[in-house]
N, C-alpha and C positions, 0 to 999 in steps of 0.2 A: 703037308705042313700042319701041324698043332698049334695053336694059340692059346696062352693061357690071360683068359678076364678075373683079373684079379681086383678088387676091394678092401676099402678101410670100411669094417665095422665095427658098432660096439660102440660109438662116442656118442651115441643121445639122439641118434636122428633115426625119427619112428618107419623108416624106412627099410629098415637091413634084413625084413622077412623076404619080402618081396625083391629087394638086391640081390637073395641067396638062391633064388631061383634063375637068375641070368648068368652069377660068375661061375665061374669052377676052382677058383680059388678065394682064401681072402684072408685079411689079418685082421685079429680080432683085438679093440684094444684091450688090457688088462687092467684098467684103472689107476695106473699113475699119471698119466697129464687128463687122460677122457676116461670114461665109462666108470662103470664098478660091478660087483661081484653079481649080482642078479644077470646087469644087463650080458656079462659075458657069457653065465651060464647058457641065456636063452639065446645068444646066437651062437654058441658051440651046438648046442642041439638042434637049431633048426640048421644049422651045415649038416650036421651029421644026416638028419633026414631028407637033404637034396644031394646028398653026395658030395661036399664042395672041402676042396683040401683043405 
């Protein structure tokens, strides 16, 4: 059996480096209701560099 730990990132909480090293997934927000354009970049890339879908 497979589990997937999935998260909300990307809404302003200085937390989502250290979150991307425990999920293996996550949704990143895009800045309509949370986040905006920096913050999604840098948790697209720190996913990309922990492997996280």
């Amino acid at each position: 059996m497979k589990i997937d730990l999935n998260a909300d990132l990307g809404e302003g909480c200085a937390s989502d480096a250290e979150l991307l090293t425990l999920v293996s997934s996550a949704n990143i927000a895009c800045g309509f209701h949370a986040g905006d354009a920096q913050t999604m970049q840098a948790c697209v890339r720190e996913a990309i560099k922990n492997g996280v879908a």
